[in-house]
C-alpha positions as CSV (number, residue, x, y, z in Angstrom):
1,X,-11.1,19.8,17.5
2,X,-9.1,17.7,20.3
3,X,-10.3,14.1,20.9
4,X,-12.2,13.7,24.0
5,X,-14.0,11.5,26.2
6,X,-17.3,9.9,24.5
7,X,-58.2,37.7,-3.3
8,X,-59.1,33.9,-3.2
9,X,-57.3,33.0,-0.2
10,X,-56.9,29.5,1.5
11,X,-56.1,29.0,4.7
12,X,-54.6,25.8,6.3
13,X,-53.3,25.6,9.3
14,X,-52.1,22.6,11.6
15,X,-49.8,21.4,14.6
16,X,-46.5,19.9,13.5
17,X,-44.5,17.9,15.6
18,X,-46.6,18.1,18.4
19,X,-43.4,17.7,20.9
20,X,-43.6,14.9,24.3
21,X,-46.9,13.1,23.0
22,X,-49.2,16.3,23.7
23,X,-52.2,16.7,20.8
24,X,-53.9,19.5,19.5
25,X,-53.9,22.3,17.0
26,X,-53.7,25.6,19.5
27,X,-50.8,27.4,18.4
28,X,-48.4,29.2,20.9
29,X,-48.1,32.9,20.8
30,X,-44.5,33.8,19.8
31,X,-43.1,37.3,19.6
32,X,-42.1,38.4,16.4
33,X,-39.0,40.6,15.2
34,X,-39.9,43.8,13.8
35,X,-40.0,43.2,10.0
36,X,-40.5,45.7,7.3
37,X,-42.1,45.4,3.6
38,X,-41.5,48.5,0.9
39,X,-44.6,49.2,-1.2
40,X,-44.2,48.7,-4.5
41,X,-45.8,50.3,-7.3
42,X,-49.5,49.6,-7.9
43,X,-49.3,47.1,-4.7
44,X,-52.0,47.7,-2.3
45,X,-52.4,47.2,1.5
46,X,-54.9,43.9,0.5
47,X,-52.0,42.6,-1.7
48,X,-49.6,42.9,1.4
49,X,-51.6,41.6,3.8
50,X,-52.7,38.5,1.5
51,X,-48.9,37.6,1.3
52,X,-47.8,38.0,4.7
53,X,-50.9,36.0,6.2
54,X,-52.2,39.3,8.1
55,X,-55.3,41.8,8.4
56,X,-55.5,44.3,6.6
57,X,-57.2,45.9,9.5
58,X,-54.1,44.8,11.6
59,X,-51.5,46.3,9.0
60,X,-53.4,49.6,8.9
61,X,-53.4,50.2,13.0
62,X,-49.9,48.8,13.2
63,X,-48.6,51.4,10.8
64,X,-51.0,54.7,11.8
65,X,-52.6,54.4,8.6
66,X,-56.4,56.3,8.0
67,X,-57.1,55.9,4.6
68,X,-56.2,52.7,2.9
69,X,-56.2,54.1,-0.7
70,X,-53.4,57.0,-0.6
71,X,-50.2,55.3,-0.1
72,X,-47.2,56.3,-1.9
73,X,-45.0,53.5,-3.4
74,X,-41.5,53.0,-1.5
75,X,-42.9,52.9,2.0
76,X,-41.9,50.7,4.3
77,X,-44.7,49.2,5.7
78,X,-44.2,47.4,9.1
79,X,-45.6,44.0,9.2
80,X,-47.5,42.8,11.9
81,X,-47.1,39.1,13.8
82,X,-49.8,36.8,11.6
83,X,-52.6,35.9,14.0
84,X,-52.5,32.4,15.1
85,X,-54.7,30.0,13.1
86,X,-57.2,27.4,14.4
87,X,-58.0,24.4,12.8
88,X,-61.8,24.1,11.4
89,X,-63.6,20.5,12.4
90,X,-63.3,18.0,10.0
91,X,-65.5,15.2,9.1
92,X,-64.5,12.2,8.0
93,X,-67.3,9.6,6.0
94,X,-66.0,6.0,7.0
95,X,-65.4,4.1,3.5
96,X,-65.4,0.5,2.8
97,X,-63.0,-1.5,4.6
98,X,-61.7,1.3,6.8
99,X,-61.1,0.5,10.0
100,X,-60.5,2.9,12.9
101,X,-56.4,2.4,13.3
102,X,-56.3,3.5,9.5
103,X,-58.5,6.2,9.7
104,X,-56.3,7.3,12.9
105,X,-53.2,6.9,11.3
106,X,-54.2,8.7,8.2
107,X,-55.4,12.0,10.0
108,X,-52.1,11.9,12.4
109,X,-54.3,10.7,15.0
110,X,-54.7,7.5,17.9
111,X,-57.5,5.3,17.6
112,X,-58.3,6.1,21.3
113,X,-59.0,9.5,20.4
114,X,-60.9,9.1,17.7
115,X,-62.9,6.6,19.8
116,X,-63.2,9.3,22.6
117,X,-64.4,12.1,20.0
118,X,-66.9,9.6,18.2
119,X,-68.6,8.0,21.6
120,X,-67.2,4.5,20.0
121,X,-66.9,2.0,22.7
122,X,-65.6,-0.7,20.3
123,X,-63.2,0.4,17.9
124,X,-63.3,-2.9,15.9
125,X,-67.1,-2.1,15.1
126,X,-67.5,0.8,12.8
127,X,-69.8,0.9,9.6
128,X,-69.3,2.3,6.3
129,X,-70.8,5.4,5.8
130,X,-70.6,6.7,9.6
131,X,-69.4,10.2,9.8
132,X,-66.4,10.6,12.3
133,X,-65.0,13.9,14.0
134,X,-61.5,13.5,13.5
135,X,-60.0,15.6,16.7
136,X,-56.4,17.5,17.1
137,X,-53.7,15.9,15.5
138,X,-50.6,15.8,15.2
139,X,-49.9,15.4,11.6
140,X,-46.4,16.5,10.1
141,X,-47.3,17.3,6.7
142,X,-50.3,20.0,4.9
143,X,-52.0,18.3,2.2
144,X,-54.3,21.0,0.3
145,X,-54.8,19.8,-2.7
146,X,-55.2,21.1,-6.3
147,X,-54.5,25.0,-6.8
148,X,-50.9,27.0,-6.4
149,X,-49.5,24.5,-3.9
150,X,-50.5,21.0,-3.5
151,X,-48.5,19.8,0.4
152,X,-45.9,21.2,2.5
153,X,-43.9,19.1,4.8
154,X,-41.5,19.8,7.7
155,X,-39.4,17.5,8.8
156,X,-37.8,16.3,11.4
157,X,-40.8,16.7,13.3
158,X,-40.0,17.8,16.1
159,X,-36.6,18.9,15.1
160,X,-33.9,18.7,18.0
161,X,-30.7,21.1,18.4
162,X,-28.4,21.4,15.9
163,X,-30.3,19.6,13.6
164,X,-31.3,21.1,10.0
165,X,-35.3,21.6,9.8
166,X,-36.1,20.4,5.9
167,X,-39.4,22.3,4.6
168,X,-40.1,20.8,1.3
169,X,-43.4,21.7,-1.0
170,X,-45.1,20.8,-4.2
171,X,-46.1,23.8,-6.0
172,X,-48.6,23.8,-8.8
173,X,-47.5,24.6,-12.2
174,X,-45.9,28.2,-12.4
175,X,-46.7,28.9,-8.6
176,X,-44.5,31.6,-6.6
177,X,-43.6,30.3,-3.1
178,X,-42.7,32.6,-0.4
179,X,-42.2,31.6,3.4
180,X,-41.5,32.8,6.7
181,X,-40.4,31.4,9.9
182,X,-40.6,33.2,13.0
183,X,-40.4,36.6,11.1
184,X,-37.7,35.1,9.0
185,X,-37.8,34.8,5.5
186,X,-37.0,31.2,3.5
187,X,-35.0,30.8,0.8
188,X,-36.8,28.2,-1.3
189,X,-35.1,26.3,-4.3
190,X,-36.6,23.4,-6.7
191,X,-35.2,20.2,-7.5
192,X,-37.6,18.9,-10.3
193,X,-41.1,19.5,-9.2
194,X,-40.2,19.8,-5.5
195,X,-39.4,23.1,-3.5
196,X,-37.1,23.0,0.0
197,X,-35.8,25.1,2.1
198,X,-33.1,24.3,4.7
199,X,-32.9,26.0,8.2
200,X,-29.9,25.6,10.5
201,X,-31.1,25.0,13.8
202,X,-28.1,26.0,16.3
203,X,-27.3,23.7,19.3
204,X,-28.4,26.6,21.4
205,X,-31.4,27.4,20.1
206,X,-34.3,28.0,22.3
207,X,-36.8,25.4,22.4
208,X,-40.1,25.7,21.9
209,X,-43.0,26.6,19.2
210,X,-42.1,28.5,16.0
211,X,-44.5,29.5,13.3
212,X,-43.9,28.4,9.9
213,X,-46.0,29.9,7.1
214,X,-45.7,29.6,3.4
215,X,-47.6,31.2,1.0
216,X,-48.0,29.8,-2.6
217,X,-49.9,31.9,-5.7
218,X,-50.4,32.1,-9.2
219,X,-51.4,35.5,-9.1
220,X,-52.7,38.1,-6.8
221,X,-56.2,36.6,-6.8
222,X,-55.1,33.0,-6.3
223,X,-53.1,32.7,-3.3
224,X,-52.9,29.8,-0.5
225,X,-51.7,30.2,2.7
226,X,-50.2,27.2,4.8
227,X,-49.0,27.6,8.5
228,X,-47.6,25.1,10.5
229,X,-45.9,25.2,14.0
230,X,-42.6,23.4,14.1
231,X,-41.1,22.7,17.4
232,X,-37.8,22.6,18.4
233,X,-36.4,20.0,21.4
234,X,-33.4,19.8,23.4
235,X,-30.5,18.4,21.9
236,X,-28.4,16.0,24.2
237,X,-25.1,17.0,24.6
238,X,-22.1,15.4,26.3
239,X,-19.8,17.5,28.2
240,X,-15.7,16.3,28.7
241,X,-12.3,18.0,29.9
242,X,-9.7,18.0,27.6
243,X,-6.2,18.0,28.8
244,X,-3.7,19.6,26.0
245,X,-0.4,18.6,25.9
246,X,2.4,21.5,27.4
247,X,3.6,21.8,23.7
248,X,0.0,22.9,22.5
249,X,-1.4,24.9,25.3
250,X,-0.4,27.9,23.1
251,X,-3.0,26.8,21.1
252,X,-5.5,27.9,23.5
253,X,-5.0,31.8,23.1
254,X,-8.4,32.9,22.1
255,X,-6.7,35.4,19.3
256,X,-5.2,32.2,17.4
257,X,-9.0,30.8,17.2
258,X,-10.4,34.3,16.0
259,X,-7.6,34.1,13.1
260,X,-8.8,30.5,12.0
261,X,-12.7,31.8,12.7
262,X,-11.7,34.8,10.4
263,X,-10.1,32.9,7.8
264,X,-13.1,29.9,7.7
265,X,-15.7,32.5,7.6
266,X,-14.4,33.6,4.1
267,X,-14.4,29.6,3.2
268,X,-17.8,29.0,4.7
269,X,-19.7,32.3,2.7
270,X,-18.0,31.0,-0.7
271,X,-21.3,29.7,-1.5
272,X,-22.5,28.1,-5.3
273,X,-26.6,28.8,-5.8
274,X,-27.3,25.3,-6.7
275,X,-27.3,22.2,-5.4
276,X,-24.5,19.9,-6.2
277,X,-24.8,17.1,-3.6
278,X,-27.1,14.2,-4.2
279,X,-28.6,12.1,-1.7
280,X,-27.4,11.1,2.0
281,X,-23.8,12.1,2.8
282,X,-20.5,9.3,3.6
283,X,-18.8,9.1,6.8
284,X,-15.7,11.0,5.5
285,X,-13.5,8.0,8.0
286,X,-14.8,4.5,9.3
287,X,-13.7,5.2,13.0
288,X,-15.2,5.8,16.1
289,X,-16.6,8.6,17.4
290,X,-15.0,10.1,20.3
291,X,-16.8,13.2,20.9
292,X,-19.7,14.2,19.1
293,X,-21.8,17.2,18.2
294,X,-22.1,19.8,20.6
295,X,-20.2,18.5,23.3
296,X,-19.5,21.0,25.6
297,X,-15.8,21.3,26.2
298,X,-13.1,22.4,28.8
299,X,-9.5,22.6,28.4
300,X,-6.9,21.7,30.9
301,X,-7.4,23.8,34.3
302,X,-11.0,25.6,32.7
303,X,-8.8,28.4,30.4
304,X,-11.2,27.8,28.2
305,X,-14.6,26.4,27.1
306,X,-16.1,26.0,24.0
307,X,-18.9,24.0,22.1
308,X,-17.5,21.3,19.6
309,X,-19.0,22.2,16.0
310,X,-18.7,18.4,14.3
311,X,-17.9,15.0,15.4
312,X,-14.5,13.6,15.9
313,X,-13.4,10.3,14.2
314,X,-10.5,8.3,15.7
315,X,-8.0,6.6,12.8
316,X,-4.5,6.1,12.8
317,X,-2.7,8.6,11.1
318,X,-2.1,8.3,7.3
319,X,-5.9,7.3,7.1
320,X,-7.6,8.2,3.6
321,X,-9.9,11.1,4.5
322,X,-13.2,11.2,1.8
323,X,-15.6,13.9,0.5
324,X,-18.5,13.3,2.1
325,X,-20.2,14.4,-1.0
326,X,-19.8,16.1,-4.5
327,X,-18.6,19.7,-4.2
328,X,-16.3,22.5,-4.9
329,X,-13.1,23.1,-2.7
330,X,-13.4,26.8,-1.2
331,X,-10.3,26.4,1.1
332,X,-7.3,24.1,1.5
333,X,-4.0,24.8,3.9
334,X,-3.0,25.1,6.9
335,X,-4.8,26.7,10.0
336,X,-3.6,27.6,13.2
337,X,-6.4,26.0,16.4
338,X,-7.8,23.6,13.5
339,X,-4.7,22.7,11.8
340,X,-4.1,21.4,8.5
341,X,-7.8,21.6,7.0
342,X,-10.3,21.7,4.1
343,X,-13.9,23.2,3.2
344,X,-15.7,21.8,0.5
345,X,-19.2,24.0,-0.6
346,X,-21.7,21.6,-1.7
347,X,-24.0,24.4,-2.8
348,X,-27.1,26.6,-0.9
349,X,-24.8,27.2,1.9
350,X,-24.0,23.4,2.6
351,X,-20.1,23.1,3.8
352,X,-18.3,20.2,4.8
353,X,-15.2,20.7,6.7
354,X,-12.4,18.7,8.2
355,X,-9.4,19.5,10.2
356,X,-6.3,18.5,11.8
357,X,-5.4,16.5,8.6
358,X,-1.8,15.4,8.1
359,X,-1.9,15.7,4.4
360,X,-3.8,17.2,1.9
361,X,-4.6,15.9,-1.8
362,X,-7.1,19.0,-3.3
363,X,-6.8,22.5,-4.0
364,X,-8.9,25.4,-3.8
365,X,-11.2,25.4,-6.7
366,X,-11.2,22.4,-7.3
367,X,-14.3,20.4,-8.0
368,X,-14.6,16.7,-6.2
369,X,-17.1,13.8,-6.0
370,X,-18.7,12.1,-3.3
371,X,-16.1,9.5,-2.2
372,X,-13.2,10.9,-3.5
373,X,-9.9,11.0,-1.7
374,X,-9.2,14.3,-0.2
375,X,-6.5,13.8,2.4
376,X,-5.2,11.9,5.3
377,X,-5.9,11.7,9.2
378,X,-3.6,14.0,11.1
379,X,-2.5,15.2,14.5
380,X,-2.1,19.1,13.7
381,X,-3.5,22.0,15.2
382,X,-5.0,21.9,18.9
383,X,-5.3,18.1,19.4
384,X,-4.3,15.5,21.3
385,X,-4.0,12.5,18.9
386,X,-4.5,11.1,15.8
387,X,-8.2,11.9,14.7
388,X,-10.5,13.4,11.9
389,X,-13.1,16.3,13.1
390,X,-15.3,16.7,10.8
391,X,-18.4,19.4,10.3
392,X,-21.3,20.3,8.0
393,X,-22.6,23.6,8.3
394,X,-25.9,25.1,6.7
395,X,-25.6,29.0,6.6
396,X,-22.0,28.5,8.6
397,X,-24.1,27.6,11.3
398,X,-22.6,24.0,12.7
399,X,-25.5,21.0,12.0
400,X,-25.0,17.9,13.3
401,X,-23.4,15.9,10.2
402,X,-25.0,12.5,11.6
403,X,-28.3,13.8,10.3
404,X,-26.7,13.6,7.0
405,X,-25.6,9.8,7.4
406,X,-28.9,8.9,8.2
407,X,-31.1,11.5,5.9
408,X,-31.2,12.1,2.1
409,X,-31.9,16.1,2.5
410,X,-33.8,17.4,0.8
């Protein structure tokens, strides 16, 4: 866009991301969409209430059912919001050489808590063997242990606007993951032993608690539930006015944006179900930022507004533009608001994308590596000087790319 201004069930459950320094495992009570499960054959109402993390009580009054053993496969079975999950006490026996900052730290904890929950007036003095409550913390990661799932992770903690929130998880051998956040179900894929899902958080997204659960099982009778709550912060956004050239105020007719939308929607859902990036993404242009992520945006006398989906880099024109990673190109020409432009699909819904190029050196189809030569800075399209503006997008939602600099995802 334009330049601009600068049946045995586990349960764990704990706080991540406690957001602003607050402690504590008390989960906040979110509204859930209504979401539906068909009965499959020989599946009974304890099978579907093991894997969603509800009662079966709660299953059977939200669905007017009397008698739990006559139900016909193909219903759909509404599911009812999990109930929020407390976290037991916990003990901790004091080892050799421990001392209260490690203990603290281990646990996700601060030493003056720990003091306060354990009566300790000197932290320094603590003896091996002393049993310690450890109280609320707020610990970004579920460690459970042996069985179908051994941790799950979710990170960043807390995870601000337009970010992307990276749930990762070791699985035992041949365990089934499922997971759910806020009513919506994860798509989980596995790079060696490790399982992730990736979440597109929008930049208007509301903030707050959301409820993460993931359930892991080797069969019906083996099953671990982990719940988490993630929470989501403001984002901090710049906002600028953009004056646009008389020869490009055309540009700004919302129907020409709705034909490039159109058009990029089509490059965006071309998507390849694996992963072919590898680590932490390159700055496609060494330049400067001029307006970054989210920005909110007005053009000339207030036309129009819109929120800027990527980051713009100012070069001089002619500029080699790189792939910020490996990848297939799913679109290459010309557009009409972003002008000349290029989508690469870096698999599980991960696109870069980057406009107003002057010339372009790929074609559709074509597969390219991190680093590799795509094109050249341009001037085209609805802009106001020599620049790169450059996206990622998880899910075509737009993700701040600077989280990919700075962050090997998964």
């Amino acid at each position: 866009m334009p330049k601009g201004p600068p049946r045995r069930t586990a349960a764990v459950a704990l706080c991540v991301a406690l957001a602003l320094g607050a402690v504590g495992t008390a989960r906040a009570s979110l509204p859930y969409p209504t979401v539906h499960h068909t009965l499959a054959w020989g599946e009974t109402l304890a099978d579907v209430a093991a894997r969603f993390g509800v009662t079966v009580e709660a299953l059977a009054a939200a669905n007017g059912i009397a008698d739990l053993y006559m139900l016909a496969p193909g219903r759909a079975l509404v599911l009812p919001s999990p109930e929020p999950a407390t976290e037991p006490a916990r003990v901790y026996v004091v080892q050799p050489g421990d001392t209260l900052f490690g203990i603290a730290t281990r646990f996700g904890t601060t030493v003056e808590a720990l003091a306060a929950a354990n009566g300790i007036a000197d932290p320094a003095n603590i003896q091996a063997g002393q049993s310690l409550t450890i109280p609320g913390s707020s610990a970004t990661a579920a460690t459970v242990g042996a069985g179908p799932i051994r941790s799950v992770d979710a990170r960043p903690a807390p995870v601000a606007q337009g970010q992307v929130l990276v749930i990762t998880a070791h699985p035992g051998e041949g365990a089934l993951l499922d997971g759910w956040l806020d009513g919506q179900r994860l798509a989980f894929s596995r790079d060696g032993d490790l399982a992730f899902a990736l979440v597109p958080v929008g930049f208007s997204a509301t903030p707050g608690a959301r409820q993460l659960v993931v359930w892991a099982r080797t069969s019906p009778a083996d099953a671990v539930r982990v719940s988490l709550t993630v929470q989501v912060r403001e984002g901090t956004f710049e906002s600028s006015l953009v004056t646009i050239p008389p020869d490009r105020t055309y540009l700004l007719d919302p129907a020409l944006l709705e034909q490039d939308r159109l058009q990029l929607e089509r490059a965006f859902g071309m998507r390849t179900a694996r992963k072919l990036w590898t680590g932490e993404f390159l700055q496609p242009v060494q330049g400067a930022v001029t307006t970054s992520f989210g920005a909110y945006r007005e053009y000339n006398d207030g036309r129009r507004e819109s929120r800027h989906g990527g980051i713009d880099l100012s070069a001089p024109t002619g500029t080699p533009v790189l792939a910020a990673n490996a990848g297939r190109v799913v679109f290459a020409g010309a557009l009409q608001v972003y002008g000349n432009g290029i989508v690469i699909d870096h698999g599980l819904g991960v696109c870069s994308a980057y406009f107003h190029l002057h010339t372009i050196a790929v074609q559709a189809g074509q597969s390219v590596q991190k680093g590799e030569v795509i094109g050249t800075v341009g001037n085209t399209g609805l802009s106001t000087g020599a620049h790169l503006h450059w996206q990622m997008r998880l899910g075509n939602v737009p993700v701040n790319p600077t989280q990919w600099l700075s962050q090997s995802i998964p």
